[in-house]
ZALUM-697939 format. One record per residue (C-alpha): residue number from 1; residue in three letters; x, y, z. Coordinates in nm, 4 decimals. Last residue first. Layout:
<recs>
REC num residu        u        v        w
REC NUM    ala        X        Y        Z
...
</recs>
This chain:
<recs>
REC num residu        u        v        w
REC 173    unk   0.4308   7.1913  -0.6032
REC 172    unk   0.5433   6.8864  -0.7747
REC 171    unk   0.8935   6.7992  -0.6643
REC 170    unk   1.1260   6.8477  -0.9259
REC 169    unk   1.2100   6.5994  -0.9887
REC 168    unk   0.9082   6.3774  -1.0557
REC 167    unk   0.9784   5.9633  -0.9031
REC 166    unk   0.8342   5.7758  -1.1298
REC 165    unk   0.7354   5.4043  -0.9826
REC 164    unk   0.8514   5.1031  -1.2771
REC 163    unk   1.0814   4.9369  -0.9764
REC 162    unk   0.7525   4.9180  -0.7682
REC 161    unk   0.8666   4.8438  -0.3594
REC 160    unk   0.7865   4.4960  -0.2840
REC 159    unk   0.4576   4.4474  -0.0455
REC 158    unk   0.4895   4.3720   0.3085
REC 157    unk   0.2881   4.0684   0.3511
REC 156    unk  -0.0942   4.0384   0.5106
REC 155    unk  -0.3313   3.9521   0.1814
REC 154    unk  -0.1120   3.8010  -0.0960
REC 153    unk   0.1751   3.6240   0.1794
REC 152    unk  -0.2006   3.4570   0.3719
REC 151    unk  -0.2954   3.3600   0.0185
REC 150    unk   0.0092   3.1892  -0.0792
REC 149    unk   0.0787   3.0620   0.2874
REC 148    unk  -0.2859   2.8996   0.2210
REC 147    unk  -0.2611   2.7474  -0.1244
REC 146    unk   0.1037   2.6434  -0.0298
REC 145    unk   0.0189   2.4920   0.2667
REC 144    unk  -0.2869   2.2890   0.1256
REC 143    unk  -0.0828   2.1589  -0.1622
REC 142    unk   0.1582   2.0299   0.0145
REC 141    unk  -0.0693   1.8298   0.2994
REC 140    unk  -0.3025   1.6993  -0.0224
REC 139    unk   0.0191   1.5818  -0.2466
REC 138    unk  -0.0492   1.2379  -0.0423
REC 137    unk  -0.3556   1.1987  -0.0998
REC 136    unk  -0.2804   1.1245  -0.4603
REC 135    unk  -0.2056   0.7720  -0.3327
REC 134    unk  -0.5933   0.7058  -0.3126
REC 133    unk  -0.5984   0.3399  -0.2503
REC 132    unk  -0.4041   0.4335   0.1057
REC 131    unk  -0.4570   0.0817   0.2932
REC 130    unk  -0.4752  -0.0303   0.6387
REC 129    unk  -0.5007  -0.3648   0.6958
REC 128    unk  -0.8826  -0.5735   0.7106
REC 127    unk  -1.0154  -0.5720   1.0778
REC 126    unk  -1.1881  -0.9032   1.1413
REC 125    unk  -1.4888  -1.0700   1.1730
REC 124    unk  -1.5416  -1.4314   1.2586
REC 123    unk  -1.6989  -1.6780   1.0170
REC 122    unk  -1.4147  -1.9306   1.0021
REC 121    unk  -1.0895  -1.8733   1.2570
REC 120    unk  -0.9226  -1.5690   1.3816
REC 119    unk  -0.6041  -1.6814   1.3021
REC 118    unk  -0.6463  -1.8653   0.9340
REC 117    unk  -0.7895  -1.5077   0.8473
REC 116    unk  -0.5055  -1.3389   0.9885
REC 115    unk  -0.2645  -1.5881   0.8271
REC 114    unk  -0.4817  -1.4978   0.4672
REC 113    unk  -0.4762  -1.0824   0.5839
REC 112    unk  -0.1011  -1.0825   0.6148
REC 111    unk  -0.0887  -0.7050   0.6091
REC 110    unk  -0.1399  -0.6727   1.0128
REC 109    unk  -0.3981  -0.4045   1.1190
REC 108    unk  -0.2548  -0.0820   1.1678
REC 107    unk   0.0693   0.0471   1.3364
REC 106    unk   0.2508   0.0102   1.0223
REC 105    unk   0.0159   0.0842   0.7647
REC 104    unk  -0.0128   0.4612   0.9782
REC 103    unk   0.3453   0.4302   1.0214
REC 102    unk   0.3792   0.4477   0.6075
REC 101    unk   0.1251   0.6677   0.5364
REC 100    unk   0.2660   0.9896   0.8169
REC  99    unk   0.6210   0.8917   0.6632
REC  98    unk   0.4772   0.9410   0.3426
REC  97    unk   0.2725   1.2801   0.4179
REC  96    unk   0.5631   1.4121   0.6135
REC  95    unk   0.8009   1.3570   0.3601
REC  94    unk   0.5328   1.5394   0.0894
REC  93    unk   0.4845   1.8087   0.2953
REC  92    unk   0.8691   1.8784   0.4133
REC  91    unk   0.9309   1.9277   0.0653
REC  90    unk   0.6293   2.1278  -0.0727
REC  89    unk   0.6692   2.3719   0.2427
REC  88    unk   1.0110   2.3802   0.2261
REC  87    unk   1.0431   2.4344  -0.1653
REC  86    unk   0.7806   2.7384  -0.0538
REC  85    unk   1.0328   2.8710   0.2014
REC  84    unk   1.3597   2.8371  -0.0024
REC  83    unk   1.1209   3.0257  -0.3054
REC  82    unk   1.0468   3.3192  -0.0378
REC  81    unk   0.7424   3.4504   0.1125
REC  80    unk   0.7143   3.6675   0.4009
REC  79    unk   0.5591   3.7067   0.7664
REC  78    unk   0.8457   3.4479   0.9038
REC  77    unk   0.6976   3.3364   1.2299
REC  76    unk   0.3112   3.3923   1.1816
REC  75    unk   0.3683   3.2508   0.7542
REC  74    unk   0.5208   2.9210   0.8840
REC  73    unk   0.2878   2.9107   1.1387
REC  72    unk   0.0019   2.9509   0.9063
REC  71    unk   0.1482   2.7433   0.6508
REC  70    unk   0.1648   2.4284   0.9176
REC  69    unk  -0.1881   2.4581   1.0110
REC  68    unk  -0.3677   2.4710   0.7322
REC  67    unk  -0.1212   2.1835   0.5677
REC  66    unk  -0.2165   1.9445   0.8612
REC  65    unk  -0.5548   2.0660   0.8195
REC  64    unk  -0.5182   1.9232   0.4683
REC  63    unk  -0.3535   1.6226   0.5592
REC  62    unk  -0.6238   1.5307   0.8345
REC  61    unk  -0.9054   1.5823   0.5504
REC  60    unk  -0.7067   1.3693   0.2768
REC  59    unk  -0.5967   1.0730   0.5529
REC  58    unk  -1.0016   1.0869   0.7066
REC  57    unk  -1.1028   1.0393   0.3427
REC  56    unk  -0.8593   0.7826   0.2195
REC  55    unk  -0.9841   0.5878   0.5208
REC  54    unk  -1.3361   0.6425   0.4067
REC  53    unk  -1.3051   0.5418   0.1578
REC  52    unk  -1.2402   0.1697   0.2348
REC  51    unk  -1.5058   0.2363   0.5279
REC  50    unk  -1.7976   0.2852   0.2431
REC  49    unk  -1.9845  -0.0500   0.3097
REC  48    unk  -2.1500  -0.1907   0.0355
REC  47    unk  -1.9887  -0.5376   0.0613
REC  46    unk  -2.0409  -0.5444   0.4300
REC  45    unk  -1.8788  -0.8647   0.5753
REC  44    unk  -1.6444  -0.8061   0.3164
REC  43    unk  -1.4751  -1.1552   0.1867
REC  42    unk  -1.1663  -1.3378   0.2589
REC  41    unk  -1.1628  -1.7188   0.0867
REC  40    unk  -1.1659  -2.1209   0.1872
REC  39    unk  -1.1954  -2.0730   0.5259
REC  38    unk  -1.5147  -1.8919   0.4839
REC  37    unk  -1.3311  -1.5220   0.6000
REC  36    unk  -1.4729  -1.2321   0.7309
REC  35    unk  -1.3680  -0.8634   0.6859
REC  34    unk  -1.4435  -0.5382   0.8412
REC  33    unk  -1.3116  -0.2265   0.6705
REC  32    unk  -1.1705  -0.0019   1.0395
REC  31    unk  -1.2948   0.3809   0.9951
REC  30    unk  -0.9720   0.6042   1.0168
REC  29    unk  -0.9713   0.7970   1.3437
REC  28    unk  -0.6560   0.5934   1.5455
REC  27    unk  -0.4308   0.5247   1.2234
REC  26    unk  -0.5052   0.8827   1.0768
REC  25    unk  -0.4161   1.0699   1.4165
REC  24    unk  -0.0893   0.8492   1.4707
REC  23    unk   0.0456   0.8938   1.0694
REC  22    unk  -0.0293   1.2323   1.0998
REC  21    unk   0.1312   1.2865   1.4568
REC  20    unk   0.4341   1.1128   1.2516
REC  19    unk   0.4373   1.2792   0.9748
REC  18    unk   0.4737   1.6067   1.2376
REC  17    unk   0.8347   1.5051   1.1539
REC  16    unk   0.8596   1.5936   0.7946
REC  15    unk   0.7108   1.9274   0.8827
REC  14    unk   1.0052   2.0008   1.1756
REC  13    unk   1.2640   1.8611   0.8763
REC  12    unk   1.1308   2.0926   0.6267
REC  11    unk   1.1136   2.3843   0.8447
REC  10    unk   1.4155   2.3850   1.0070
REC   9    unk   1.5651   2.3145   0.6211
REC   8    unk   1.4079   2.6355   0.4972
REC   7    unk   1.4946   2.8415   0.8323
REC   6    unk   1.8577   2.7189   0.7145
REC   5    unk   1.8265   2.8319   0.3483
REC   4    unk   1.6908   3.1594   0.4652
REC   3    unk   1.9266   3.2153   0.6855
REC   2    unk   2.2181   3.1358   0.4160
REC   1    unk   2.0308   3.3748   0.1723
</recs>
């Protein structure tokens, strides 16, 4: 139990941390919302643009790979289940999903968008920050690695011997 407890907190911690290559990948692909200003209000330049989506998007489809991946090496180096294992995969999934949100608002766009505005002066597009709208993408990295270590434990792990198996004594000629 103690190793499995420690390869549970290895995990955790090395998931929680890859948050950050998250946070990197969804800052530099997500589509940038362009805004313009009238000096008197912010608007859309493009008010039926679908870039606000699409930076939930690129977040949901990054965390899901980002679950892919991480179950698969989880699974390659251990080859078994374990409750330790999946609390570390829903653990370490959801810190590295927040910490992955958080630097990606962070490195983005400032969140002042009215001094911004005031910045870049009347009629001149800008960069709106960036925003998360869809919060339940942040289950998506968790979810993903336990769908596929679940499925990965059901098709290629050793299986439990059956308590309920008969043994005949005597042998059966």
């Amino acid at each position: 139990m103690k190793t499995e407890l420690r390869e549970a907190a290895v995990i955790t911690v090395a998931m929680a941390l890859s948050g950050v290559l998250l946070g990197v990948l969804w800052w530099w692909l997500a589509p940038h919302v362009p805004l313009v200003s009238d000096s008197s209000a912010v608007y859309l330049k493009d008010t039926e643009g679908e870039q606000a989506i699409g930076v939930d998007g690129t977040f949901t489809l990054l965390a899901l790979g980002f679950g892919l991946v991480s179950a698969l090496a989880v699974f390659l180096v251990r080859r078994r289940g374990g409750i330790p294992l999946i609390i570390a995969l829903t653990v370490g999934g959801i810190l590295g999903s927040l910490l992955a949100w958080r630097l990606g608002i962070w490195l983005g766009p400032t969140q002042d968008v009215a001094a911004h505005a005031k910045e870049v002066g009347k009629g001149v597009t800008f960069d709106a920050p960036l925003e998360l709208n869809a919060k339940g993408a942040l289950l998506a990295w968790s979810v993903a690695a336990l769908l596929v270590h679940l499925g990965l434990t059901a098709l290629f792990a050793p299986r439990d011997p059956d308590p309920y198996q008969q043994t005949q004594y005597p042998p059966a000629p």
